[in-house]
Gaussian input, Z-matrix of N, CA and C with variables (Angstrom, degrees):
# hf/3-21g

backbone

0 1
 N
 C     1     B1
 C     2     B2     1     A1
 N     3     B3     2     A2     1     D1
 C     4     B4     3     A3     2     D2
 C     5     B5     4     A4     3     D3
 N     6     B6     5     A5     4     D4
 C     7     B7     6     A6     5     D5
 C     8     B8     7     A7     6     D6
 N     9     B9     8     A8     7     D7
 C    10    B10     9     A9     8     D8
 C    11    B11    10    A10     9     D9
 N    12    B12    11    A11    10    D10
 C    13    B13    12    A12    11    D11
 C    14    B14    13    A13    12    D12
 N    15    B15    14    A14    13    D13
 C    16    B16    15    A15    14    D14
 C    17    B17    16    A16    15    D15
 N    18    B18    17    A17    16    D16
 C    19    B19    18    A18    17    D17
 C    20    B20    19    A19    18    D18
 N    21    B21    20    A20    19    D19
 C    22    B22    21    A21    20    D20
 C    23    B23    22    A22    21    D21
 N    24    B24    23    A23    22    D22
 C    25    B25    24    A24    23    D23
 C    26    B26    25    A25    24    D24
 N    27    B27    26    A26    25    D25
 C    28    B28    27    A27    26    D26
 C    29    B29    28    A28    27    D27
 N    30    B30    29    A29    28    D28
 C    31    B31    30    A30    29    D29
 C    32    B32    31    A31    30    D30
 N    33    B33    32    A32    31    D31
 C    34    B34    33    A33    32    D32
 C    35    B35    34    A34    33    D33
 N    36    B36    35    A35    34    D34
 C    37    B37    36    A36    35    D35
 C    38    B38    37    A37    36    D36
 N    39    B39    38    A38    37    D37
 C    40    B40    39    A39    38    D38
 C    41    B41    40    A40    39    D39
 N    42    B42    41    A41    40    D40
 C    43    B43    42    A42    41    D41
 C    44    B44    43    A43    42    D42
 N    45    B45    44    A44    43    D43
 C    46    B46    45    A45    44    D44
 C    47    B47    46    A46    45    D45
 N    48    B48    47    A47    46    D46
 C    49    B49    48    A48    47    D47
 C    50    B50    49    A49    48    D48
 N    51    B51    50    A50    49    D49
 C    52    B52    51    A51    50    D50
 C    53    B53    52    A52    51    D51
 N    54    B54    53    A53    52    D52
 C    55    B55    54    A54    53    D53
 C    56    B56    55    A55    54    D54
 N    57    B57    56    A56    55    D55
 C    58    B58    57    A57    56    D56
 C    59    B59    58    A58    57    D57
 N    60    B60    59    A59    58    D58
 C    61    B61    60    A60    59    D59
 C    62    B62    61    A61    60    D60
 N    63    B63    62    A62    61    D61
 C    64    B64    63    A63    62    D62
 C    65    B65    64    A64    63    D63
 N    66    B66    65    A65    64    D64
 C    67    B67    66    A66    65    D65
 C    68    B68    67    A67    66    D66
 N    69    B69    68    A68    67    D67
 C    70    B70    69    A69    68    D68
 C    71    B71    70    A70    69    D69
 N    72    B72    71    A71    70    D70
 C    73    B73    72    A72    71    D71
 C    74    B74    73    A73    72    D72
 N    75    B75    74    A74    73    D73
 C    76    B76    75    A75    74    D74
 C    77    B77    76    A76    75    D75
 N    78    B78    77    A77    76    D76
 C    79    B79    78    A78    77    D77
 C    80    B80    79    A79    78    D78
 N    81    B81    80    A80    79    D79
 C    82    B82    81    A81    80    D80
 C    83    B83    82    A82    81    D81
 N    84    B84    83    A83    82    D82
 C    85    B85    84    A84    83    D83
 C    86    B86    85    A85    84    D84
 N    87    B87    86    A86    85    D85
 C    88    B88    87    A87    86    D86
 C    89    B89    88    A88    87    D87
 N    90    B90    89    A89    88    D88
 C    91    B91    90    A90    89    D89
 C    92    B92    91    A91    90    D90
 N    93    B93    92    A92    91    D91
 C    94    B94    93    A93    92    D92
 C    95    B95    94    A94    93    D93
 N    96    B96    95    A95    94    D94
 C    97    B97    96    A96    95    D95
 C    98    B98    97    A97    96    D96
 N    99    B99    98    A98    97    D97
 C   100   B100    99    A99    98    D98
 C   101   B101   100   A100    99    D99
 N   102   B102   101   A101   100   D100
 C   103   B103   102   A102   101   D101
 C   104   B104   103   A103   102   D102
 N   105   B105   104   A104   103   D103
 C   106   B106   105   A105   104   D104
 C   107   B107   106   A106   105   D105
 N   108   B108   107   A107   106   D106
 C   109   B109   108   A108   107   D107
 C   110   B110   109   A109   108   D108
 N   111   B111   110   A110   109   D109
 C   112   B112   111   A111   110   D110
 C   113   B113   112   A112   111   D111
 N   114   B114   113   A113   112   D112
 C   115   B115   114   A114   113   D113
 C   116   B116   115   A115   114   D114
 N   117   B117   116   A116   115   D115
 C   118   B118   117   A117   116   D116
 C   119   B119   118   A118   117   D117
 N   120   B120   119   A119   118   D118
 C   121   B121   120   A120   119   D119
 C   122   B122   121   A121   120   D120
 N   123   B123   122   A122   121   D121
 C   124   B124   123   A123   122   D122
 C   125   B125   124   A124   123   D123
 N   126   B126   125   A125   124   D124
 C   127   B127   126   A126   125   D125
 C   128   B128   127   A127   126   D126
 N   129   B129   128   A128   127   D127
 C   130   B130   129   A129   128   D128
 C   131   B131   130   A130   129   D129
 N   132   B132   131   A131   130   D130
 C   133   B133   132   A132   131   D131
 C   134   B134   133   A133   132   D132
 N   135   B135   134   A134   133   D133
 C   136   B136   135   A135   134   D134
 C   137   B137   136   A136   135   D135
 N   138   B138   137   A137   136   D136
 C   139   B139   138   A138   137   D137
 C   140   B140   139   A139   138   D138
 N   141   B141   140   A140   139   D139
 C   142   B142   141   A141   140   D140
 C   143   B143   142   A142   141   D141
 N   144   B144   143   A143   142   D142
 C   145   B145   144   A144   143   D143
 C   146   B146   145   A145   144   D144
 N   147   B147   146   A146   145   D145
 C   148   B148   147   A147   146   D146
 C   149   B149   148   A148   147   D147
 N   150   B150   149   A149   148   D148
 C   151   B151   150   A150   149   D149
 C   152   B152   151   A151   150   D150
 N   153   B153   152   A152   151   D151
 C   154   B154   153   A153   152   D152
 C   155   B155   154   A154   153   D153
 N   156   B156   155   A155   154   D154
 C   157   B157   156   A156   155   D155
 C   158   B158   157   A157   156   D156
 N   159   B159   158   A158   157   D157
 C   160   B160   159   A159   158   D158
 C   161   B161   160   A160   159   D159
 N   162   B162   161   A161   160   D160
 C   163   B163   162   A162   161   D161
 C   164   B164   163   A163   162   D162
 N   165   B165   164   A164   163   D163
 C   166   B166   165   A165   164   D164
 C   167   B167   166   A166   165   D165
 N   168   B168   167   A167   166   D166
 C   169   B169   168   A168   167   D167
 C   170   B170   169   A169   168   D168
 N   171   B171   170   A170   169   D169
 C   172   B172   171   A171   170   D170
 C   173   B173   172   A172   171   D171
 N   174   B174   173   A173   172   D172
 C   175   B175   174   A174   173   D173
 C   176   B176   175   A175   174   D174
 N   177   B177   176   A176   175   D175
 C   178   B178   177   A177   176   D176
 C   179   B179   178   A178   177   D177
 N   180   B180   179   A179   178   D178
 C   181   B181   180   A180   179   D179
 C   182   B182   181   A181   180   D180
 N   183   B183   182   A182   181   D181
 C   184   B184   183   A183   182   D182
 C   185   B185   184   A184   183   D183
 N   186   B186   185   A185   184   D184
 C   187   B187   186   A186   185   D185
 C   188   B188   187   A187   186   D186
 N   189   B189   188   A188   187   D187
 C   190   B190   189   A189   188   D188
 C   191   B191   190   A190   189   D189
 N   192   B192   191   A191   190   D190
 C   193   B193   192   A192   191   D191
 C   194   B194   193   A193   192   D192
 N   195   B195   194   A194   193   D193
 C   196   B196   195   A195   194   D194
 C   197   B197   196   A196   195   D195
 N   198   B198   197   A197   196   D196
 C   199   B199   198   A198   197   D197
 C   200   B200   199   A199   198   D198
 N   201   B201   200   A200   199   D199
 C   202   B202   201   A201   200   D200
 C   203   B203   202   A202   201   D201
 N   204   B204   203   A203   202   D202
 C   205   B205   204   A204   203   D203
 C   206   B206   205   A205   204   D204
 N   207   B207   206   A206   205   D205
 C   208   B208   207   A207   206   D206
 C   209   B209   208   A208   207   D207
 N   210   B210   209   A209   208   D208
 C   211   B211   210   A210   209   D209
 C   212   B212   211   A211   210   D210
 N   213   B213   212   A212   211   D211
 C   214   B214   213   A213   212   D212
 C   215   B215   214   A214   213   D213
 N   216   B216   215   A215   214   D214
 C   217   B217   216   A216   215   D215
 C   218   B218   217   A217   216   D216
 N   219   B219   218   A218   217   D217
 C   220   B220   219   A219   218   D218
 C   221   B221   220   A220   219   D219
 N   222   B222   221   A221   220   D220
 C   223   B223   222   A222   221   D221
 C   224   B224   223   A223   222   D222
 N   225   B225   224   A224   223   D223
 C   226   B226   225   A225   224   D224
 C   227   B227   226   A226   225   D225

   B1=1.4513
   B2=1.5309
   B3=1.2490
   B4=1.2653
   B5=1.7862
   B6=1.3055
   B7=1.8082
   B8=2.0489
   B9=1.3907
   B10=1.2899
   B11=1.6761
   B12=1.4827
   B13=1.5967
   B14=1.4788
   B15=1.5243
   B16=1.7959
   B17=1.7337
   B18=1.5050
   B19=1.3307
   B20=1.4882
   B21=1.4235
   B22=1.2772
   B23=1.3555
   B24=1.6612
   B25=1.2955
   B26=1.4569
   B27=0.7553
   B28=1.4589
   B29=1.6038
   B30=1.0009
   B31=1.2747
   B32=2.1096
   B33=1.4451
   B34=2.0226
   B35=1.8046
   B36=0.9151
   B37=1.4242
   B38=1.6170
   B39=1.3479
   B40=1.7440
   B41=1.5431
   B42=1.4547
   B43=1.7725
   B44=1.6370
   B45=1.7526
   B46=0.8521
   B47=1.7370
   B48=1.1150
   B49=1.2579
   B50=1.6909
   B51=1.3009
   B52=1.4343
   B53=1.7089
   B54=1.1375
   B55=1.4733
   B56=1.4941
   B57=1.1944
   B58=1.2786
   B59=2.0357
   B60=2.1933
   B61=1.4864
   B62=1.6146
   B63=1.6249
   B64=1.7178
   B65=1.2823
   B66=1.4974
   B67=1.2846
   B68=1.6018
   B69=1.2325
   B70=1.4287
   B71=1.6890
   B72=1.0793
   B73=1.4792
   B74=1.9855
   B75=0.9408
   B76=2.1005
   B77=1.1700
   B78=1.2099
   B79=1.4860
   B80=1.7075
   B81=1.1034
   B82=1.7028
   B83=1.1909
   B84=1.9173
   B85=1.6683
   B86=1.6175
   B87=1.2840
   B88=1.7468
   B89=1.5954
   B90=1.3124
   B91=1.4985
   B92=1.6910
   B93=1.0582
   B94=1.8637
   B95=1.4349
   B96=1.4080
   B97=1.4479
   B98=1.8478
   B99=1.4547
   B100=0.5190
   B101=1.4506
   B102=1.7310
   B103=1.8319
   B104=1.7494
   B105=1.1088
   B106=1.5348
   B107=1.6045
   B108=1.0712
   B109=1.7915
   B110=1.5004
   B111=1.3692
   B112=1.4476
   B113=1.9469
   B114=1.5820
   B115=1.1230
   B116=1.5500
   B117=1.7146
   B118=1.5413
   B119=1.2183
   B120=1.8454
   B121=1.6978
   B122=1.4965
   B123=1.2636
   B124=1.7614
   B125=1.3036
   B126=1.4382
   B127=1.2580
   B128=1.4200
   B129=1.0651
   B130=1.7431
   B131=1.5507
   B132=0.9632
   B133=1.5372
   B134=2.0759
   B135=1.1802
   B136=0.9347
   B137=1.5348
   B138=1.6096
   B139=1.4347
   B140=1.5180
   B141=1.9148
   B142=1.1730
   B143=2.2128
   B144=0.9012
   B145=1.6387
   B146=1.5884
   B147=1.5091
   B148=2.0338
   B149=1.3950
   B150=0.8283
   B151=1.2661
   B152=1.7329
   B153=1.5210
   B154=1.3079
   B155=1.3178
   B156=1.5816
   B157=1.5317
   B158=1.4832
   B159=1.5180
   B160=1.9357
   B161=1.3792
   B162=1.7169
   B163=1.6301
   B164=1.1529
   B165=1.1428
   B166=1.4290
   B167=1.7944
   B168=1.5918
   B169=1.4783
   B170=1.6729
   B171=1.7757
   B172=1.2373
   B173=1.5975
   B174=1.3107
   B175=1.3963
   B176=1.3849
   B177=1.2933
   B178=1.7883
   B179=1.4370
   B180=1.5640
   B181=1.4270
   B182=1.8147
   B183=1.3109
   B184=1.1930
   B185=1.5355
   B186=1.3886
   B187=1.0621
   B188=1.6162
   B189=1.7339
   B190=1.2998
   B191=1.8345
   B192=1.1808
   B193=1.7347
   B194=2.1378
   B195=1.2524
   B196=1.4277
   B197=1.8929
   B198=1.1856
   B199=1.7332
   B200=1.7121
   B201=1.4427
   B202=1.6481
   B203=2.0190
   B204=1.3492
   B205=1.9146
   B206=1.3242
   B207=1.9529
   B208=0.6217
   B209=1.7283
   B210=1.4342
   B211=1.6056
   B212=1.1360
   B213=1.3361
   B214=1.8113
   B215=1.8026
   B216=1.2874
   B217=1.5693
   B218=1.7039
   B219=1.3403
   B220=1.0295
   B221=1.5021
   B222=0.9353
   B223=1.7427
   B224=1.2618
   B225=1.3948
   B226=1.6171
   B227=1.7946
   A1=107.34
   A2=122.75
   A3=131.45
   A4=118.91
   A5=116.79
   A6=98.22
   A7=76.76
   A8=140.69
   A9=141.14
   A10=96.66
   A11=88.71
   A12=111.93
   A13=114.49
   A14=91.26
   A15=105.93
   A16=106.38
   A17=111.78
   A18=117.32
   A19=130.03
   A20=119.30
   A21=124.70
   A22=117.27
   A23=109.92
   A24=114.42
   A25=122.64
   A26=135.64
   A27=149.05
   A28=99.27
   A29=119.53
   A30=131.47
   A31=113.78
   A32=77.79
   A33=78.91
   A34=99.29
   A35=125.30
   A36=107.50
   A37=106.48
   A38=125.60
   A39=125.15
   A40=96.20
   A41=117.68
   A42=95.93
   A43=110.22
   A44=132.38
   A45=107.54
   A46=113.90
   A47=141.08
   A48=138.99
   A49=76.36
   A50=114.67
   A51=108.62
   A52=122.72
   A53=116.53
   A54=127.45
   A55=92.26
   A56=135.55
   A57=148.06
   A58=124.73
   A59=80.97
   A60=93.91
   A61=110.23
   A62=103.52
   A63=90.19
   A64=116.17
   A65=116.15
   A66=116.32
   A67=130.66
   A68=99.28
   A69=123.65
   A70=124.82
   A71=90.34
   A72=111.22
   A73=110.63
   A74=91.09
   A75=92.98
   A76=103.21
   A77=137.11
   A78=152.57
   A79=99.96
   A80=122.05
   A81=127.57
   A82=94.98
   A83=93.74
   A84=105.31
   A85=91.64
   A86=126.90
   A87=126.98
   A88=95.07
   A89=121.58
   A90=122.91
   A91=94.42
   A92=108.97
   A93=116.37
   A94=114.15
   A95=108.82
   A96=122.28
   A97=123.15
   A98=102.11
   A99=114.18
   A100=137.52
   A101=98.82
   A102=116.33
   A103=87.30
   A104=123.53
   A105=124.93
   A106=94.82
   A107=129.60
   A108=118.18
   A109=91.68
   A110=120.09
   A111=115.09
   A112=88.08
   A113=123.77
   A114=135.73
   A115=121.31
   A116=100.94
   A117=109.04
   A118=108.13
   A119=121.72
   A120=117.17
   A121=120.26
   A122=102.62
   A123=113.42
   A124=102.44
   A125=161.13
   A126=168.92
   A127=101.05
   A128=122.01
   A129=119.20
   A130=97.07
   A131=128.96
   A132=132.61
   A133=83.10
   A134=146.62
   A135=135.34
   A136=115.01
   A137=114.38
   A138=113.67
   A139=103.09
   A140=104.38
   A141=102.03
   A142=127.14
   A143=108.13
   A144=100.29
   A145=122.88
   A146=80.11
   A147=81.65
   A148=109.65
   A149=141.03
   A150=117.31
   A151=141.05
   A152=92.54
   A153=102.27
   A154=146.29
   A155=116.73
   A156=140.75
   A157=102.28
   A158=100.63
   A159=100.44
   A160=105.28
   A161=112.71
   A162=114.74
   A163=138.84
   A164=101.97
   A165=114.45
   A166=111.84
   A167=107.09
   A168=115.72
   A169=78.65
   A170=115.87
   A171=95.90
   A172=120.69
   A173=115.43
   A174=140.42
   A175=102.09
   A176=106.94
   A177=103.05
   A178=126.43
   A179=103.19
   A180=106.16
   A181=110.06
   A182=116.66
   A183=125.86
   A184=130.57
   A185=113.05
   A186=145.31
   A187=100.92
   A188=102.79
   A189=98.93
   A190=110.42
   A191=100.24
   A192=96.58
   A193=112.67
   A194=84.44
   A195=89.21
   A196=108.36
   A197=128.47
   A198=121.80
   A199=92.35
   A200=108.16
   A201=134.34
   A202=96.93
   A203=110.88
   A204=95.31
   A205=83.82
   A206=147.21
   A207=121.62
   A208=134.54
   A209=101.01
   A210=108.11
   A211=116.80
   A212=119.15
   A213=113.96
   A214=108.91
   A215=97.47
   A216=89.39
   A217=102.34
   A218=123.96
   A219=127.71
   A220=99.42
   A221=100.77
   A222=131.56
   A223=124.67
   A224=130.73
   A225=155.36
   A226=83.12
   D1=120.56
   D2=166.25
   D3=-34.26
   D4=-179.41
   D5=-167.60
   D6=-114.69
   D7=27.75
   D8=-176.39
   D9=-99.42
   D10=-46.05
   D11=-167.74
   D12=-69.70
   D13=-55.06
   D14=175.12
   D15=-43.81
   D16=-71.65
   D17=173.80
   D18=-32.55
   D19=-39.41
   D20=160.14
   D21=-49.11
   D22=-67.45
   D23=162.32
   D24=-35.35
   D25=-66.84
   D26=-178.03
   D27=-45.54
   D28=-86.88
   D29=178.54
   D30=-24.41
   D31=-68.89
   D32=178.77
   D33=-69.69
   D34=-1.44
   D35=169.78
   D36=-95.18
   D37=-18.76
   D38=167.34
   D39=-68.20
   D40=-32.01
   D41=176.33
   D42=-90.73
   D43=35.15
   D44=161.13
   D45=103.21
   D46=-3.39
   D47=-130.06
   D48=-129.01
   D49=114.06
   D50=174.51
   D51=-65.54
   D52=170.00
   D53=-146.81
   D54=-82.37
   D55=-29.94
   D56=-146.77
   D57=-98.22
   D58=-34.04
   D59=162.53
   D60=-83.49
   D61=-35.61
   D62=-177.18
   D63=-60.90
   D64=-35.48
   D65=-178.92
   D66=-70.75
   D67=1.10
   D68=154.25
   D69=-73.73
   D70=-54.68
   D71=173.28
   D72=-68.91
   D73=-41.83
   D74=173.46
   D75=-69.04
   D76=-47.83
   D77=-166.41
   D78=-57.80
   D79=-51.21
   D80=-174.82
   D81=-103.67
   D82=129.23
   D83=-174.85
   D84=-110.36
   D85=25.50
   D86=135.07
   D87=-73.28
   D88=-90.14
   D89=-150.31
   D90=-44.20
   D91=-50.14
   D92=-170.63
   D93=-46.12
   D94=-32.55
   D95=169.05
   D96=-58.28
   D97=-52.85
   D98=-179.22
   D99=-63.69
   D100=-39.33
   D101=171.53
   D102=-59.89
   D103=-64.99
   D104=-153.78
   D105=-55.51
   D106=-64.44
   D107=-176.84
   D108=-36.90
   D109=-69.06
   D110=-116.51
   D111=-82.19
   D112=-24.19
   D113=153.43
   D114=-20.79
   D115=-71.15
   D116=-170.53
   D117=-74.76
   D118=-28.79
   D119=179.58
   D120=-76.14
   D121=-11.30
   D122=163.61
   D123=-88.08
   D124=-20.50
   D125=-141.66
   D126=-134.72
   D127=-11.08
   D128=175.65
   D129=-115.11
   D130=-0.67
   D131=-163.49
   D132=-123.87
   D133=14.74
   D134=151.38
   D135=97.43
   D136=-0.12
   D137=174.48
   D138=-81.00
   D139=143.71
   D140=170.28
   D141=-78.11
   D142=-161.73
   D143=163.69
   D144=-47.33
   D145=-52.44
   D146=-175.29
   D147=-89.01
   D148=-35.72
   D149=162.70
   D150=-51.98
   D151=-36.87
   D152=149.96
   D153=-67.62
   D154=-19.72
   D155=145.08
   D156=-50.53
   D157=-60.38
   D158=-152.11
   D159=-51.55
   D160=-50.05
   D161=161.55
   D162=-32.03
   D163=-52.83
   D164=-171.09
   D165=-73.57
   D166=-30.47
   D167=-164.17
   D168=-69.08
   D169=-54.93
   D170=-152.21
   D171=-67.01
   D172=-4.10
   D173=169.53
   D174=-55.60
   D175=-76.32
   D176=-172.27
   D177=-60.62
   D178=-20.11
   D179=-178.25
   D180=-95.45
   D181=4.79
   D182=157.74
   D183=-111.69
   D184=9.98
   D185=154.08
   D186=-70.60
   D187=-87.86
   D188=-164.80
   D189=-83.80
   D190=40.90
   D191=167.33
   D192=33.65
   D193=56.64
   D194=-174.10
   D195=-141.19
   D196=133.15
   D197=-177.22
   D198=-100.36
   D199=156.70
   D200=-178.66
   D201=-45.69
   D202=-31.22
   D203=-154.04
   D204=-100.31
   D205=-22.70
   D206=-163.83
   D207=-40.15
   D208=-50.84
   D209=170.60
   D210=-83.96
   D211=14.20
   D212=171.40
   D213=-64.50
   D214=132.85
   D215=178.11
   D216=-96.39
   D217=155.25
   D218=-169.07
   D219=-123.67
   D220=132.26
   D221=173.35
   D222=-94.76
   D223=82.23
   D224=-134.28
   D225=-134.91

């Protein structure tokens, strides 16, 4: 993985986005295409990393009708 790619990764996983959907999303070089456009046209338009994560997380998680703790497992 490139260090463009890595960083994406990295980044939407500080907002929360489990390891398992991104890796869904890295895996398809349609969807992969797509984060990377829609990445650099938010990044040429003046958003920094996290903001462009924070968007995007809240994108996918309103996509897939799902909140950040749902899959947290809890240790009781």
């Amino acid at each position: 993985m490139d260090l463009v790619k890595l960083n994406m990764y990295q980044r939407l996983r500080d907002f929360e986005i489990p390891a398992s959907i991104l890796d869904e999303i890295f895996a398809d070089e349609d969807d992969l295409e797509i984060l990377e456009t829609n990445w650099e046209e938010l990044e040429n338009n003046g958003m920094t990393s996290d903001e462009i994560a924070d968007e995007i997380a809240k994108f996918i998680f309103e996509q897939l009708d799902y909140t950040p703790d749902q899959f947290t497992e809890e240790n009781e």
